[in-house]
Every structure is written in structure tokens, then in C-alpha cells.
TIRO-2110 file (N, C-alpha, C; in Angstrom, 1 decimal):
// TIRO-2110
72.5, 64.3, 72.8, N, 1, A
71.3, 65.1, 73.2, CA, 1, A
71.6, 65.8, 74.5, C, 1, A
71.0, 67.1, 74.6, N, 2, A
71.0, 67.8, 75.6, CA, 2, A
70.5, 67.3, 76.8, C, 2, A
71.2, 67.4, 78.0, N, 3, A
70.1, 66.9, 79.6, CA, 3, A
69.3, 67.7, 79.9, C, 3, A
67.8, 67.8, 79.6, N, 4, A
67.1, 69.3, 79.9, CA, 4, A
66.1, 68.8, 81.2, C, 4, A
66.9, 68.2, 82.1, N, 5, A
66.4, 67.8, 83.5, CA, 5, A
66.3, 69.1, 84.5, C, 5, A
65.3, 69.3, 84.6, N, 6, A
65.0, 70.5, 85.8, CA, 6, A
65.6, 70.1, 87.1, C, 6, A
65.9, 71.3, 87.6, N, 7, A
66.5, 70.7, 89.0, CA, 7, A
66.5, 72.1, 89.8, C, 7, A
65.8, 71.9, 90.7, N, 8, A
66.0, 72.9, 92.2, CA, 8, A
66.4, 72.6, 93.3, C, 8, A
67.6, 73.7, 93.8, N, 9, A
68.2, 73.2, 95.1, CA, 9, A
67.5, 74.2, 96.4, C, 9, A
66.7, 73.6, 97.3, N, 10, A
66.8, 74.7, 98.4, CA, 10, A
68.0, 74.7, 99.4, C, 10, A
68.1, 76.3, 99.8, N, 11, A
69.1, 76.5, 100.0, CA, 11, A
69.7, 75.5, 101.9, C, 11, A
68.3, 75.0, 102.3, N, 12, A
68.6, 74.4, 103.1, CA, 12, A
68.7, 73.1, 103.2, C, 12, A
68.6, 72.2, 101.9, N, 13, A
68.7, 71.3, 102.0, CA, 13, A
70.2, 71.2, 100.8, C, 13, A
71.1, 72.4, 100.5, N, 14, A
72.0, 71.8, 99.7, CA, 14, A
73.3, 71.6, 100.5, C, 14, A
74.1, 70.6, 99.5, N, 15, A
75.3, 70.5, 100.6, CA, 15, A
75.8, 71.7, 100.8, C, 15, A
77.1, 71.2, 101.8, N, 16, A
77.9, 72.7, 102.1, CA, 16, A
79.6, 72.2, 101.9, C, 16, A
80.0, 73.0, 101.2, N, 17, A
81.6, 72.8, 101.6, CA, 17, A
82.8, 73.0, 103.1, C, 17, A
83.4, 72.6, 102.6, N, 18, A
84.5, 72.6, 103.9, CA, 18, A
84.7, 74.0, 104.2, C, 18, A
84.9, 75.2, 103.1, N, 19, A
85.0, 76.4, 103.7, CA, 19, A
83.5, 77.4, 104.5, C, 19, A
82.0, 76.3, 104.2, N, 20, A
80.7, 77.3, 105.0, CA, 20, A
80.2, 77.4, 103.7, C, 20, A
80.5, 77.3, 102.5, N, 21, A
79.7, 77.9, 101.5, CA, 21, A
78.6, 76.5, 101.0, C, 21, A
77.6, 77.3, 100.6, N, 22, A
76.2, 76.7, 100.6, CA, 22, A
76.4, 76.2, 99.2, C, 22, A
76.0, 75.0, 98.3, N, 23, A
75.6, 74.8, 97.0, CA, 23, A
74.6, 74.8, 96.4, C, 23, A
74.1, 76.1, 95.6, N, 24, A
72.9, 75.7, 94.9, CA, 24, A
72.6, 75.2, 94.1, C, 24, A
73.2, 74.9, 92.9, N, 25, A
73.0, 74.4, 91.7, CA, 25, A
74.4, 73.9, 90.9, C, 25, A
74.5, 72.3, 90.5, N, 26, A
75.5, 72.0, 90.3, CA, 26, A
76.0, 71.4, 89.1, C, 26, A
76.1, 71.8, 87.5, N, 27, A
76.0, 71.2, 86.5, CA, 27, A
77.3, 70.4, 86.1, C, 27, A
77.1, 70.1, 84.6, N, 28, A
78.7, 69.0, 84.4, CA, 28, A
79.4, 70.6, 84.1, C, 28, A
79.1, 72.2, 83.5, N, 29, A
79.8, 72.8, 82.9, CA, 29, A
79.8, 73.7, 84.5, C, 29, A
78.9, 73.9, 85.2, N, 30, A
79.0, 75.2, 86.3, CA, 30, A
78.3, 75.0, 87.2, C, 30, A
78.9, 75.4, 88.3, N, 31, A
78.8, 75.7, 89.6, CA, 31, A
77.8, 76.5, 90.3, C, 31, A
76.7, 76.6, 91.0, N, 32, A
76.6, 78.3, 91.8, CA, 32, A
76.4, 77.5, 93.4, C, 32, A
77.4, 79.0, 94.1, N, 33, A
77.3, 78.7, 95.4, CA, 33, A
76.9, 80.0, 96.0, C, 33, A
76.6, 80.2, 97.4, N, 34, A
76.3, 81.0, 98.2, CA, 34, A
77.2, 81.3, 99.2, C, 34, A
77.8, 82.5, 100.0, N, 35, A
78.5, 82.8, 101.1, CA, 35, A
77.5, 83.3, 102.0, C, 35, A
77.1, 82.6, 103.0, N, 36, A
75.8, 83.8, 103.2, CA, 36, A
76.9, 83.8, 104.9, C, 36, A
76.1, 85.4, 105.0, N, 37, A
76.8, 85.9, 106.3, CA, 37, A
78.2, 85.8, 106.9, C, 37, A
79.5, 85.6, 106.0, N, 38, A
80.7, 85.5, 106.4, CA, 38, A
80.8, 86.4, 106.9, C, 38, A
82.0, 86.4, 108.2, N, 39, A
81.9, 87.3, 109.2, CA, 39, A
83.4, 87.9, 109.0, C, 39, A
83.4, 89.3, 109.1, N, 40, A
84.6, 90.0, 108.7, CA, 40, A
85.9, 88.7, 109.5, C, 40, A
86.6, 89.3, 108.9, N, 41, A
88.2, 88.5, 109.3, CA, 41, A
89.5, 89.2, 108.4, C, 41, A
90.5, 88.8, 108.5, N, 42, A
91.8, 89.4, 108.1, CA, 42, A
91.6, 88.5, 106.4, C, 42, A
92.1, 88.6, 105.9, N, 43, A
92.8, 88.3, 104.4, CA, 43, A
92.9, 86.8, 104.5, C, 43, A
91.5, 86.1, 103.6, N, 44, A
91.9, 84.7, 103.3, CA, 44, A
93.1, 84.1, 102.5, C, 44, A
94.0, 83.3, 102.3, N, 45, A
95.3, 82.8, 102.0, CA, 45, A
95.0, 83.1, 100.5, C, 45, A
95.7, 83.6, 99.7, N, 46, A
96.1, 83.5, 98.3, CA, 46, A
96.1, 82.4, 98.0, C, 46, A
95.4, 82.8, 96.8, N, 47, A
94.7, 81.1, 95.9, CA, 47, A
95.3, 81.3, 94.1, C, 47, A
95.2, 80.6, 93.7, N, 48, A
94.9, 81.0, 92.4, CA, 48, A
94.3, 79.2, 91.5, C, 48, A
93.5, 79.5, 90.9, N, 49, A
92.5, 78.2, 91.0, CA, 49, A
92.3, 78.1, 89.3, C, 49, A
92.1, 76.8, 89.1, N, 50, A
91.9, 76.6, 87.7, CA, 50, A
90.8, 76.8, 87.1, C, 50, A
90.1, 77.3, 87.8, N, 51, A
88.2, 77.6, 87.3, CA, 51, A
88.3, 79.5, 87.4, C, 51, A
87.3, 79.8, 86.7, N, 52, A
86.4, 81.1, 86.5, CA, 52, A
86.1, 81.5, 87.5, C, 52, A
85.8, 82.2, 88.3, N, 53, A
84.8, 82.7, 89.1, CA, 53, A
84.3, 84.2, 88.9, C, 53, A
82.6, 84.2, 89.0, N, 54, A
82.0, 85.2, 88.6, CA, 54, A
81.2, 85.0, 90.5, C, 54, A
80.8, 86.6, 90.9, N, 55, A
80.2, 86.7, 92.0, CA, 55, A
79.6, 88.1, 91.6, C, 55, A
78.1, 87.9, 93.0, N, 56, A
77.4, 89.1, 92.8, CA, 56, A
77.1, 89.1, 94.5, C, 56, A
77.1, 90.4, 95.2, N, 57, A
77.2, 91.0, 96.5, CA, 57, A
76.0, 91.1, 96.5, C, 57, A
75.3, 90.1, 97.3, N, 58, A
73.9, 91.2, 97.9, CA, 58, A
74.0, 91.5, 99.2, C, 58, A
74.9, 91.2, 100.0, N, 59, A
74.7, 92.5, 101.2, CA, 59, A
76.5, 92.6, 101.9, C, 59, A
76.9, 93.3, 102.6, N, 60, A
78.2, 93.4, 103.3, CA, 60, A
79.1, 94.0, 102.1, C, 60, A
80.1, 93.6, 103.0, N, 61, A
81.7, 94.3, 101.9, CA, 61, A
82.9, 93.4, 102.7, C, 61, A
83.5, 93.5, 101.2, N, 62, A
84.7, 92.7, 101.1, CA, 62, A
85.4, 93.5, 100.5, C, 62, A
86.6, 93.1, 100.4, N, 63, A
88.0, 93.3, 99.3, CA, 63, A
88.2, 92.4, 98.6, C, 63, A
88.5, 91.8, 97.4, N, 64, A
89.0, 91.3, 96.4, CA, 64, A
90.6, 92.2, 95.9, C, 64, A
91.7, 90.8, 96.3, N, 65, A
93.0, 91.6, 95.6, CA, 65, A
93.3, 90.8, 94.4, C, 65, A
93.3, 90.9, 93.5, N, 66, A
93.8, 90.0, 92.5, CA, 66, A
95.0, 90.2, 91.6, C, 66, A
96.2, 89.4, 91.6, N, 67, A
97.3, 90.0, 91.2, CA, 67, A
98.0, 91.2, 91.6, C, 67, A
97.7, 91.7, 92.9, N, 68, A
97.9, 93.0, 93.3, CA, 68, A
97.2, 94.3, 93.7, C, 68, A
96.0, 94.1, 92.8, N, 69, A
95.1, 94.8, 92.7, CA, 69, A
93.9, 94.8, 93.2, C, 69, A
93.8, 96.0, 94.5, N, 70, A
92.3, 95.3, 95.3, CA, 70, A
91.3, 96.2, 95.2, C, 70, A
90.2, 95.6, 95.5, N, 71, A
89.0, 96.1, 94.7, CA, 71, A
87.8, 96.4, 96.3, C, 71, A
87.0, 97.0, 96.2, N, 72, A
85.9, 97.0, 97.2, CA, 72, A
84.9, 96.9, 96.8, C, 72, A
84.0, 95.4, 97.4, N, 73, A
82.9, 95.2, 97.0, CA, 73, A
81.8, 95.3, 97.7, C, 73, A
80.9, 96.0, 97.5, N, 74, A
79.5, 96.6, 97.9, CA, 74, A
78.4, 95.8, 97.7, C, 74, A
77.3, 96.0, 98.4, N, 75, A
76.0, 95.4, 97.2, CA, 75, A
75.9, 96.0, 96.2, C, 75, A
75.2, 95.1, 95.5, N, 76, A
74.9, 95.2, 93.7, CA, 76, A
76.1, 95.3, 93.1, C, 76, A
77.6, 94.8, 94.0, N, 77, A
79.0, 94.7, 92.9, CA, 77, A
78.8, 93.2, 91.9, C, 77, A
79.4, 93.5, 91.5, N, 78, A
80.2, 92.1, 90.6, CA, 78, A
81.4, 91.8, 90.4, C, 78, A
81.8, 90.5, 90.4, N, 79, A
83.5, 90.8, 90.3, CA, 79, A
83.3, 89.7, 89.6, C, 79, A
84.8, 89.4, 88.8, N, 80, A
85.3, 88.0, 87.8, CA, 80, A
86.4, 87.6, 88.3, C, 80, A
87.4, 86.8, 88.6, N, 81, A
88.4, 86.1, 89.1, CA, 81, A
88.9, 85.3, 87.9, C, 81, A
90.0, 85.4, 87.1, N, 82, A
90.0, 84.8, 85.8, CA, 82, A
91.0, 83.5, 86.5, C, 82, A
90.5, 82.2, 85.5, N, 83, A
91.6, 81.5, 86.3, CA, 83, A
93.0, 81.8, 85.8, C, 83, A
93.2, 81.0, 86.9, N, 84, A
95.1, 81.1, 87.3, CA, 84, A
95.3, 82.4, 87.7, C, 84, A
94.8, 83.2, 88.5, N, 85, A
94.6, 84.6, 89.0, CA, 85, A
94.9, 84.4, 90.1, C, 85, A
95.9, 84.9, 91.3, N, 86, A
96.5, 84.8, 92.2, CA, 86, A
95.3, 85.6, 93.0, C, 86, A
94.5, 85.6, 93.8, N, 87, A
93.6, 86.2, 94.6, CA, 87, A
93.3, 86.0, 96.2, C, 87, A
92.9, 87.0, 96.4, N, 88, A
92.4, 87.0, 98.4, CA, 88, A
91.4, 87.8, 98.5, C, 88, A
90.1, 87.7, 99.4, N, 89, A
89.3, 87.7, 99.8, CA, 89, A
89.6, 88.9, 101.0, C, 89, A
89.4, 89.5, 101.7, N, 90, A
89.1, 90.1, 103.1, CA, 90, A
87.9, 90.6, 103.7, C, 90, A
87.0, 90.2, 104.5, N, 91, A
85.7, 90.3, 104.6, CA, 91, A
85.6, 91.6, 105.6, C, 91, A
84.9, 92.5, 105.1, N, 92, A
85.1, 93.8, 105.6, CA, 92, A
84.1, 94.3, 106.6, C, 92, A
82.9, 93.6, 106.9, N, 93, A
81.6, 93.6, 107.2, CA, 93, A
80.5, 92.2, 107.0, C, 93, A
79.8, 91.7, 107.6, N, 94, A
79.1, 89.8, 107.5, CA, 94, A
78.8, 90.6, 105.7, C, 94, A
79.0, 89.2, 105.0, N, 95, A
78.6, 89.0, 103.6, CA, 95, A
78.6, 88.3, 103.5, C, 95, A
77.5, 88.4, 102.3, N, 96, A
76.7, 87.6, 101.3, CA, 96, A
76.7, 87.5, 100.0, C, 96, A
77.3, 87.0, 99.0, N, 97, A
77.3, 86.8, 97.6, CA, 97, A
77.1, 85.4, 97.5, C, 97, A
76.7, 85.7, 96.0, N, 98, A
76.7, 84.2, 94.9, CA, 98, A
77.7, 84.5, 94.1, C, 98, A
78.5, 83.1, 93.7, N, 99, A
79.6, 82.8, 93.0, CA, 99, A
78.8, 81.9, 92.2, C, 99, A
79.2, 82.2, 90.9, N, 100, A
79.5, 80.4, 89.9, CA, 100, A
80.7, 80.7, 89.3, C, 100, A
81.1, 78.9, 89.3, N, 101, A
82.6, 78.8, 88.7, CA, 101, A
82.0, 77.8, 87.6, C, 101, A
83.4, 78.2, 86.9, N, 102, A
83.1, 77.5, 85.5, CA, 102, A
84.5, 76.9, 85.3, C, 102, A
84.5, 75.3, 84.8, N, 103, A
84.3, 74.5, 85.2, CA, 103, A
83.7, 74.5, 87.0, C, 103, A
82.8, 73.8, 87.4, N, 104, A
82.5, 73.4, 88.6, CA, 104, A
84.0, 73.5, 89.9, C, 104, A
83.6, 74.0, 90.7, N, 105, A
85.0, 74.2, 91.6, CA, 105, A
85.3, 72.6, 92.3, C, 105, A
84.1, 71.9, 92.3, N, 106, A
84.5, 70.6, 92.8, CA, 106, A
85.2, 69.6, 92.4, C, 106, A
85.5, 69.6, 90.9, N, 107, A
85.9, 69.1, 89.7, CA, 107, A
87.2, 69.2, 89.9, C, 107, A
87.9, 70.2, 90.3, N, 108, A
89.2, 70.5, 90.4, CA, 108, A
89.4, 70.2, 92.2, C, 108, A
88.9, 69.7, 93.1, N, 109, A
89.1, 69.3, 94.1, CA, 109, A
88.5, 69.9, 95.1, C, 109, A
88.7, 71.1, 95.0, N, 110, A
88.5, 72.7, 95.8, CA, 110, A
87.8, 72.3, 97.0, C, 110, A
86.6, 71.5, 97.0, N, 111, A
86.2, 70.8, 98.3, CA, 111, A
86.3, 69.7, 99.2, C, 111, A
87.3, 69.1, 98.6, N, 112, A
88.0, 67.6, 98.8, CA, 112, A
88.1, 68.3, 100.5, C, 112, A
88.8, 67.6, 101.8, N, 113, A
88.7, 67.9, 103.1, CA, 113, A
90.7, 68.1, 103.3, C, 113, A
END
């Protein structure tokens, strides 16, 4: 049988990971998290991660390079990160997106310390 347990996280009472990012909502199949206000910086380290990631910009800009190829994201962008996708981040201006990963990014470690 399905778990059809309701669950709301406010954003100030959810955990946070080791990298700043906020958790809102955390199932057995997916993840959603928040970046709120990261502050421009040089190129976060190349990753490439066993989970999905799906994100949506509501304010600032970044870069997304993945496999080579970098992207500029705006508000109202979207971007996908497929796994095993070699990727980096560069925060171009304070930003704000939501991410969900599929499998859960904690499942694979990603916030272990």
C-alpha cells in the first residue's frame, strides 16, 4: 500500500546540509531542496553524482557546465543534470533555486560531513 501521509516542511524549521542548502521535502523516491541567496563565487568543484537533478531559478544567475557545456541560468530557467554527468556550478549574482533529486541526494551520502 501506498504511504499517503501528508507532510509539510517550513522552510525554517527544515534541516540544512553541509553545503547551506535548505530541505524541504524528503521522500523514499525524491528530494526537494532550496539554495536561497548563494552568493556569487568562482566555479564549485566538478561533481558528477549518482542522482538526477532537476532545478528551477527564481532569482540571480549562475552557470551550469556539464560535460563541457555551459549554460546561463536566469529566473524562470530550468535545468536537468543527468546522473553520472560531470558538472559545476558558478554563481554569477546571490541565487535562489529549488532542486529535486531523484533518488534523494542523501541516500547516496552527498550530505554525510
Amino acid at each position: 500500500m501506498t504511504d499517503t501521509t501528508l507532510m509539510k516542511v517550513s522552510s525554517e524549521a527544515s534541516p540544512k546540509g553541509h553545503m547551506g542548502q535548505i530541505y524541504l521535502a524528503t521522500g523514499k523516491k525524491v528530494s526537494m531542496r532550496m539554495w536561497r541567496d548563494e552568493q556569487p563565487q568562482d566555479g564549485k568543484e566538478t561533481a558528477a553524482r549518482d542522482y538526477e537533478t532537476v532545478g528551477f531559478v527564481i532569482s540571480g544567475r549562475a552557470e551550469l557546465t556539464i560535460e563541457g557545456q555551459t549554460i546561463r541560468l536566469e529566473p524562470g530557467d530550468s535545468w536537468l543534470v543527468p546522473p553520472g554527468a560531470r558538472h559545476t556550478y558558478k554563481i554569477l549574482e546571490a541565487f535562489t533555486a529549488v532542486e529535486a533529486t531523484a533518488p534523494p541526494a542523501q541516500v547516496h551520502g552527498r550530505d554525510e560531513g
